[in-house]
N, C-alpha and C positions, 0 to 999 in steps of 0.2 A: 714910839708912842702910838697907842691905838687910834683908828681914825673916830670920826663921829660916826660912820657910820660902819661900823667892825665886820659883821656877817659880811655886806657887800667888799668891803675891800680888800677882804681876807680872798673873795672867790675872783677878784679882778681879773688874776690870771689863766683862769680858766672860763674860756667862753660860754663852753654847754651849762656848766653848772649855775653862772652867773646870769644867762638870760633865761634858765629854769625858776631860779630864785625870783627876778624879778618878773618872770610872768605869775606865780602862786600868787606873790604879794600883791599883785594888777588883779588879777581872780578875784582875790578875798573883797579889795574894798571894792569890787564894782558886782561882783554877789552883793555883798550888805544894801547898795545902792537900789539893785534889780527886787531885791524883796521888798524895800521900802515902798514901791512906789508901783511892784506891779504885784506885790501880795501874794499871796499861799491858795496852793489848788488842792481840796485833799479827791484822794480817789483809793477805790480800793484796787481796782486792775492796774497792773504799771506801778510808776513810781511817785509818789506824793511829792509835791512840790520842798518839806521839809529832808525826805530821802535825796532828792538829787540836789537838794544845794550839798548835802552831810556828804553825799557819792564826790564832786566835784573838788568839796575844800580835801576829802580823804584823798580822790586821787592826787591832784595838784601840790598835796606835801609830800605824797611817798615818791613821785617824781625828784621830790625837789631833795627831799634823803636820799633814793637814791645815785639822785647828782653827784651830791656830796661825799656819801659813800665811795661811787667811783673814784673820785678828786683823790679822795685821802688812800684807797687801795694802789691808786697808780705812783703817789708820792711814795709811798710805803715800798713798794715794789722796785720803782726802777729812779729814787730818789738820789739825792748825793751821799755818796758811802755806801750803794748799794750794790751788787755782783747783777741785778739783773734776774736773780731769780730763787728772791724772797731772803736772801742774808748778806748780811753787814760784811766788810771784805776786814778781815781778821779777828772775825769776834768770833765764828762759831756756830753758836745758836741762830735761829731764824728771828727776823725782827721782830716777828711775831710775839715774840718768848721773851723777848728783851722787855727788860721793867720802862727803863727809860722813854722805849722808842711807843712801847704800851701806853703811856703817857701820854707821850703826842699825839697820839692816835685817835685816844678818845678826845685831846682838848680841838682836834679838829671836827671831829662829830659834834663841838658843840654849836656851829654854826647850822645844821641842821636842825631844822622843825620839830623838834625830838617832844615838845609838849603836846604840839595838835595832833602829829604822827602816833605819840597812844593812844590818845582820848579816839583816834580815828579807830582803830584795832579792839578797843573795849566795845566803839558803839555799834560796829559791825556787829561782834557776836552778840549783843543786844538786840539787832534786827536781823539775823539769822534766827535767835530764838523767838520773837515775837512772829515771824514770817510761819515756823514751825507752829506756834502755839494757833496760828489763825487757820490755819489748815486742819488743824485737831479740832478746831474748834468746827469747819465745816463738815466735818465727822464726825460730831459730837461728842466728841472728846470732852471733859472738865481737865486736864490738864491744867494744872496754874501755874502762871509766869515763873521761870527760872531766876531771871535775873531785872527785869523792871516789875512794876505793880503801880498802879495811880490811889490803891488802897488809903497809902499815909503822906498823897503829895496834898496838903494844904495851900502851898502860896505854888503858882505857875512857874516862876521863875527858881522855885526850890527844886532843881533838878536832884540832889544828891538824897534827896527824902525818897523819890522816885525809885530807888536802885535799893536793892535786897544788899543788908548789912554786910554782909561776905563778900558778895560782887564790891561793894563801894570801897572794902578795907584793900581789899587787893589790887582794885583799880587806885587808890591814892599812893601805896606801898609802890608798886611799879612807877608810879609818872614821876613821884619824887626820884627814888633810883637811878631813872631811865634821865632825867633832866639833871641832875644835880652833880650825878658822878662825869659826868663831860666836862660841865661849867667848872668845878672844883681843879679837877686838870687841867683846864685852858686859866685859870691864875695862879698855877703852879705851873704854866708854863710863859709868863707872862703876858698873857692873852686878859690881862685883867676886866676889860672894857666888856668884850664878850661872855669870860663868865659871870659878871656880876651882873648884864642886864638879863641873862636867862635866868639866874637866881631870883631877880626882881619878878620876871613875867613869872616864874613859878608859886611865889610868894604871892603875888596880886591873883593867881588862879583858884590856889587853895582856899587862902585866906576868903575868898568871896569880898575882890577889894577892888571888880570890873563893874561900872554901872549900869544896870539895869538896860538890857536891847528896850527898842520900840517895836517890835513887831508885832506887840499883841495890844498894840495902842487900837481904839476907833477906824483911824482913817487908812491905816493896812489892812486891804481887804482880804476876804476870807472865805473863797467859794468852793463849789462840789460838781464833779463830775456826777456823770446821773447814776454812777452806779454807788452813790456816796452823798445822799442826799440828805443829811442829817437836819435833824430837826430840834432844836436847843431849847428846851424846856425852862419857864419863868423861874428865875431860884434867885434868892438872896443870899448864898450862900457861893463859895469859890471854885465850887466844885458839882459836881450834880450827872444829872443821866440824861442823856442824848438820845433820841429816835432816830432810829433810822428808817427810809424806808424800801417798799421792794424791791429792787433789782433782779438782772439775768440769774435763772436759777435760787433766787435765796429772797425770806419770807420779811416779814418785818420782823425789825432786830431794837436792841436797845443794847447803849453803852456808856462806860465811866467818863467821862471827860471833864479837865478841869476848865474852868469857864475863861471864854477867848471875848474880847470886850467887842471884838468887830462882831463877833457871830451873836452876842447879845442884844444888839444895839437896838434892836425893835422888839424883843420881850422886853427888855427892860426900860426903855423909853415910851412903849406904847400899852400894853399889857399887863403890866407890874404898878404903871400909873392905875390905869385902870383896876386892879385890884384891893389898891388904896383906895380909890374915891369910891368900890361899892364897900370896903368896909367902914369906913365913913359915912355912908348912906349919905352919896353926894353927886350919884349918878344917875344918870338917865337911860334907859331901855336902848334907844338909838344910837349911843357911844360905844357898845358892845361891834358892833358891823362896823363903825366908821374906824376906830382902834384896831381891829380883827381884818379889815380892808388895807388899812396900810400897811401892816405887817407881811400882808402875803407880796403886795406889791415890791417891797423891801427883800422880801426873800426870792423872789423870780430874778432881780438883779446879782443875786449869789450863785445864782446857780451857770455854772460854767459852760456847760452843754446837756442838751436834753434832745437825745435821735429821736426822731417818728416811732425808732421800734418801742424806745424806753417811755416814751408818750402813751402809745398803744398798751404798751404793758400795765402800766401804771390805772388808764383806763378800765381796760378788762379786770384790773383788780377791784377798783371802786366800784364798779358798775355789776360787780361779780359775774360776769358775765366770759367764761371759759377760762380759754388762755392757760397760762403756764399755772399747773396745780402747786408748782411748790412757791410764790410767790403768794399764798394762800397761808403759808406757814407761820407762826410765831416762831421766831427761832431762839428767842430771851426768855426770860423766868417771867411767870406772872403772879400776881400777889396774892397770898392765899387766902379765899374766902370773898374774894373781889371779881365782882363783874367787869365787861369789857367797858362797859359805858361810862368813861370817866373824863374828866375834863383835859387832859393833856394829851391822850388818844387821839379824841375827838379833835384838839386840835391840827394834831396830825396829818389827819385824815384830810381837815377843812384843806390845808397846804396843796396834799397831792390832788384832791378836786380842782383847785385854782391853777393848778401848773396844769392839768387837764383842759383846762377850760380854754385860758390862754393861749393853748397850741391847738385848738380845733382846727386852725386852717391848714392843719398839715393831716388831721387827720384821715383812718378811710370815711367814707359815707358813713357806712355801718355804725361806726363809734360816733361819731358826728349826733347823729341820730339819736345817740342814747345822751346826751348833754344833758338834757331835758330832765332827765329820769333824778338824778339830785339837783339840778339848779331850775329857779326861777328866772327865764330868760332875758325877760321884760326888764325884771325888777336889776338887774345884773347890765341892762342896758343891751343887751343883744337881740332883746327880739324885735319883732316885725309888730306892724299893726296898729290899733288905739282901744282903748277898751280895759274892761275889764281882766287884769290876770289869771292867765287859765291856771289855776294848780291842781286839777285833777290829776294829771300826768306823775306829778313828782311826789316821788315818795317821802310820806311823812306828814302833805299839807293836807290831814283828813283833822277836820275841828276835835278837839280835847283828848284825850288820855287815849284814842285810838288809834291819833294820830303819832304819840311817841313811841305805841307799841310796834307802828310798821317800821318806824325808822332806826328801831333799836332790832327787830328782826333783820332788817337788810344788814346790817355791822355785822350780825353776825353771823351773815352769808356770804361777806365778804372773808372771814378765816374759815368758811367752811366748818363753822361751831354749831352744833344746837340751841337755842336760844334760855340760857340760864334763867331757873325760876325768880332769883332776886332782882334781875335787871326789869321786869314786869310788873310783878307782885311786889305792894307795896305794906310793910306791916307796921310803919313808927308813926308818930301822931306829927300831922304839919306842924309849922312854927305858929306860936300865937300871934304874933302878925306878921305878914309878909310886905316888906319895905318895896318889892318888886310889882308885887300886886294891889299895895295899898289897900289891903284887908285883912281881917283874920279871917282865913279860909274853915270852913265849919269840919272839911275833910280831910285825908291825904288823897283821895280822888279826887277829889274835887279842886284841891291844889295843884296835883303834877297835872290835869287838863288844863286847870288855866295857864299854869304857866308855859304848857306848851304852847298853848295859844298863844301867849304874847311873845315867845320865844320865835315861832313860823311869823309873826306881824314883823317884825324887825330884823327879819335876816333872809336871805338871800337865794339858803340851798337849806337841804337835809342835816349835813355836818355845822352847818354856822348856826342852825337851829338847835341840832345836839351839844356843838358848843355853849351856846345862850343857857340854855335848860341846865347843864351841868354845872358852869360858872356862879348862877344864882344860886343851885341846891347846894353845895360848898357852903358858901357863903352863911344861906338861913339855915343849913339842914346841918352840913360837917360831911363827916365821911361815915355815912349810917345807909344802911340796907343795901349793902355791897356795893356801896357807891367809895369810888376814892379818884384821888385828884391825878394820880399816875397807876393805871392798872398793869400794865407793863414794866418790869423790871431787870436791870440788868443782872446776867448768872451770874459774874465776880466784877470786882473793883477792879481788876488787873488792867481794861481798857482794852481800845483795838490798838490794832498798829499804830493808827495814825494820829492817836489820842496819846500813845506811847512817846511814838516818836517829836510830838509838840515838846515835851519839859527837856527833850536836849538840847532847843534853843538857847537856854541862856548857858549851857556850859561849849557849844560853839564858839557864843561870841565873846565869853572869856577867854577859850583857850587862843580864839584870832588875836585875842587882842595883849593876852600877854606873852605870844610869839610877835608878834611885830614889836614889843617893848624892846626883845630882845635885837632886835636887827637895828637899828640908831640911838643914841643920846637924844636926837631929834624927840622922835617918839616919845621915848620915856621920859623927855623934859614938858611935851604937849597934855600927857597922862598925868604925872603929876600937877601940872596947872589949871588944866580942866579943860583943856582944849582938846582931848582924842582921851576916849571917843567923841 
């Protein structure tokens, strides 16, 4: 009779095989543990925190197949009724060739990993070709994904929406195949126990009958190496586009990504509020900085690591002021007919000023010095002194409509653009009353002055102004006279890698979980009851 627990007591007899098995299975659940509670790093140099768990559970099963592999080649080989080198002592044929012994051979590979062992082999050449396509794309390649796309993923956890029809049919054809023809012979070989619960875990993988991971809950955090500073744009929707920003050698980017609840948690807690109560006409001038304050606050805790050089870089880019020219670059699509001045940009922009700000004590003098040149010091709590705030220095704080022409000329000399005649030049009629201004304005000059004016009264820097200004015009104006709310877009839905490699989560912690169905009764009695996961 089979034990309760079949896998393990099938490999009793063999050491190496059976302390392989149980260190994967040690692996998986203290991986699951290590993600929950110490969260996802993405980067784009190296390997993402999603890669090296996916690297870890791939290596730790092919080990553990291989164990097993070995176990069943040495049985096969030098078993009882064997000559020692490779046939049966009076049959002839090699065991090989034998139906029978064919049999056993595979109902012994059914104690092998054989489920997470493909999905491991399918998701490699999935990040072999993403790994290619992000290198095409540093080449400017359009190249479009092979084999994933974030095109038609709707829900996060719908991994198999993610994967091009073909890839998906022949990655299910294989895993069924690959699992079922084992198990089938290990209960025709009285191995019942074993193959009916690899049957089980294969049923509960296809069927989508694992419950849902936590790892894109809130409170699993979700941060960026500096070279992976993404910036997660307000959306009500599942799905949406991602800023990124400069790094070593490459310009600001934007990308597909489906929406992760921890990287939202201050767009949509803070921002998204706020863009409720001003369409409500329920806000006040001063909620824009206080809102727009704690979010960057909240994003400085995300961020994983930020060198002096990526500080410095980041500077020189804001500041336009030298530095690495291709960090100056767009490297995304941008919208056609649409200026750079747009409210999700400018957000952007406000972010990498604030990680700038916040690291001046590392910086040189040099950069130090230029702080000034977009922030208000005083007002920001940094500066020296009493009195009256000096804002001659920073660009932008020059009173009404000249003062957004300088601010919108430095954006864009920081991509090294000429400065677009729509971004300036204004040709549509204000709104007949402004909720902001509490007046109907008699002009559209006369409009976009004032509200710069009230715009620099309650904000901070340059970009928190540009934000302010843009956020209102949305609101009263729309997206009229090359104004729109994300001027940056991404070239294809396909996603980066690491936007990629996110929707494999949930088919990981299926495939862990209906390979350990298969290893105990235990198991598969806590699965069924709702105890595991």
């Amino acid at each position: 009779m089979d034990s309760l627990v079949p896998s393990l007591h099938t490999l009793e007899g063999d050491y190496v095989a059976y302390t392989i098995t149980l260190s994967a299975i040690t692996l998986w659940l203290l991986l699951h543990r290590l993600l929950l509670n110490r969260g996802f790093v993405f980067r784009r140099q190296g390997l993402s925190t999603d890669t090296r768990a996916a690297f870890a559970i791939g290596v730790s099963c092919t080990l553990w197949t291989g164990a097993v592999f070995r176990r069943v080649l040495v049985s096969t080989t030098h078993g009882p009724g064997s000559d020692g080198d490779g046939t049966e002592s009076g049959t002839g044929p090699g065991s090989w060739g034998n139906y029978a012994t064919a049999i056993h051979t595979l109902s012994e590979m059914a104690i092998a990993p054989l489920l997470v062992q493909t999905l491991f082999i399918f998701w490699l050449s999935s990040w072999l070709d993403s790994m290619l396509l992000s290198r095409a794309a540093n080449s400017n390649s359009n190249r479009p994904s092979r084999l994933v796309t974030l095109s038609h993923v709707h829900d996060i956890y719908s991994w198999e929406s993610g994967l091009h029809p073909t890839f998906y049919r022949i990655f299910l054809l294989t895993i069924t195949l690959v699992v079922s023809v084992p198990a089938s012979c290990a209960i025709a070989t009285g191995q019942a126990a074993t193959g009916i619960l690899n049957l089980a875990g294969l049923a509960v993988f296809i069927l989508d009958g694992v419950p849902k991971h936590t790892y894109f809950s809130p409170s699993v955090a979700h941060r960026y190496c500096e070279d992976t500073l993404r910036i997660v744009l307000p959306t009500t929707h599942h799905e949406g586009t991602t800023y990124v920003l400069p790094s070593r050698n490459r310009g600001m980017d934007a990308t597909w990504s489906s929406k992760i609840a921890a990287e939202h948690a201050e767009a949509d807690g803070e921002i998204m509020v706020l863009f409720s109560k001003m369409r409500a006409q329920e806000w006040e001038p001063s909620e824009v900085l206080k809102r727009l304050r704690s979010t960057m606050a909240a994003y400085r805790e995300r961020v994983a690591s930020l060198s002096v050089g990526q500080a410095e870089r980041l500077a020189r880019w804001i500041y336009a002021d030298g530095g690495d020219m291709r960090t100056r670059a767009i490297e995304c699509a941008r919208a056609p007919g649409v200026h750079l001045i747009g409210r999700d940009l400018m957000f952007a922009l406000c972010i990498a000023e604030y990680l700038v700000f916040i690291s001046q004590g590392r910086l040189s003098r040099g950069i130090r010095e230029q702080i000034g040149k977009l922030r208000l010091m005083r007002r920001s709590g940094a500066g020296d002194g009493e009195g009256q705030e000096d804002r001659a220095g920073t660009i932008g704080y020059l009173p009404g409509i000249e003062g957004y022409k300088e601010a919108v000329e430095h954006v864009y000399s920081i991509f090294d653009i000429p400065v677009e005649r729509a971004a300036v030049e204004f040709t549509v009629q204000p709104p007949a009353h402004s909720f902001a201004l509490k007046k109907a304005p008699a002009g559209i000059e006369e409009y976009v002055g004032d509200l710069w004016d009230l715009a620099t009264h309650h904000s901070e820097s340059t970009f928190s102004a540009l934000y302010f200004f843009t956020t209102v015009w949305f609101m009263e104006m729309g997206n009229v006279n090359g104004f729109h709310i994300f001027p940056l877009r991404v070239s294809s839905r396909d996603g980066d890698v690491q936007s990629r490699m996110v929707i494999w989560r949930q088919a990981w912690f299926a495939a862990c979980v209906g390979q350990l169905l298969s290893v105990s009764w235990i198991g598969f009695g806590g699965f069924v009851s709702g105890y595991f996961p």
